[in-house]
C-alpha positions as CSV (number, residue, x, y, z in Angstrom):
1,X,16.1,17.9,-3.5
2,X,13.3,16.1,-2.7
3,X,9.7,16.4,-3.9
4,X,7.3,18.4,-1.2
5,X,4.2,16.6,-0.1
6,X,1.2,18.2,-1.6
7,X,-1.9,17.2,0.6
8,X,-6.0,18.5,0.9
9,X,-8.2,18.2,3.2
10,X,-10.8,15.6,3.3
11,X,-14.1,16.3,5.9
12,X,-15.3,13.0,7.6
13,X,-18.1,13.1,10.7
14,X,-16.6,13.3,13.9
15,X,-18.1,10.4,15.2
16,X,-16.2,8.6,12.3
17,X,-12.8,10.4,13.3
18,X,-13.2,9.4,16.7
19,X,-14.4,5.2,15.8
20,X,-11.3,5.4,13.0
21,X,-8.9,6.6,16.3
22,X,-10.2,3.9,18.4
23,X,-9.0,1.3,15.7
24,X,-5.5,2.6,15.4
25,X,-4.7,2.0,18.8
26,X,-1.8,0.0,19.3
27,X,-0.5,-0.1,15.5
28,X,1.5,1.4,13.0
29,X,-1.0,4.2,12.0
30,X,0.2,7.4,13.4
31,X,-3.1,9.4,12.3
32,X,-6.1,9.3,11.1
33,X,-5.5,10.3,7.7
34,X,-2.6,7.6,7.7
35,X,-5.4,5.1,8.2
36,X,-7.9,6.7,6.1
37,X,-5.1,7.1,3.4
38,X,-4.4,3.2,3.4
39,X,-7.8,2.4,3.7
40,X,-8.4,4.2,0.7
41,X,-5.6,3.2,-2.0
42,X,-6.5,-0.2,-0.8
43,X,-9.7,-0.1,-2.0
44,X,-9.1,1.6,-5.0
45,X,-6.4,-0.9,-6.1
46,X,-8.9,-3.4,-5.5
47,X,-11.5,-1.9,-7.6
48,X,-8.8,-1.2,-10.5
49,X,-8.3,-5.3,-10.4
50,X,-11.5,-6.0,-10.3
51,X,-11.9,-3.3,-13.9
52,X,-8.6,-5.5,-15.2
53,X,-10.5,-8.3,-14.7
54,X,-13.6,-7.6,-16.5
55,X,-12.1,-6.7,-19.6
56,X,-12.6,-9.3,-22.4
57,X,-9.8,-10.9,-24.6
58,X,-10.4,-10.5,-28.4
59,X,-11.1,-14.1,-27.9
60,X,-13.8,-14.5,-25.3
61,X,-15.3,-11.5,-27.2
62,X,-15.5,-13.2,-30.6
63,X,-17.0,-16.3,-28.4
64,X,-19.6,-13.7,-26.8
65,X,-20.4,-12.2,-30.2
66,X,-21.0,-15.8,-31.3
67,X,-23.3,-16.9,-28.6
68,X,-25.3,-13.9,-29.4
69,X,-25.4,-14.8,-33.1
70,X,-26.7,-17.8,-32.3
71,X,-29.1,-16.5,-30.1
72,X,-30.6,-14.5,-32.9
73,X,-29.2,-11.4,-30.8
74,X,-26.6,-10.5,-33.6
75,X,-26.8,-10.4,-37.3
């Protein structure tokens, strides 16, 4: 048996609605909350990268915490 969709509803300005429409002319979108649902788990992949990314290694940490040490910013 296969899992049911569960969606919500999302409110965007129509003049939004009708620029996002416009786009998806002549491509695979078949909606506008297709588009808007790619355009948005695009982004947040991109901004969960970009959080992988910032995290430190123990290593560059213990670097950090050195360079502040030296600084006089750590005791």
């Amino acid at each position: 048996m296969a899992e049911e969709r569960k969606h919500t509803t999302v409110s965007i300005p129509l003049p939004l609605h009708r620029k996002i429409k416009a786009r998806i002319e002549g491509t695979g979108f078949t909606s506008v909350s297709d588009y808007v649902t790619y355009v948005l788990r695009e982004v947040l992949a991109s901004l969960e990268e970009e959080e992988k990314e910032e995290v430190f290694s123990e290593e560059e940490e213990e670097k950090v915490k050195e360079r502040l040490r030296a600084l006089g910013y750590l005791d």
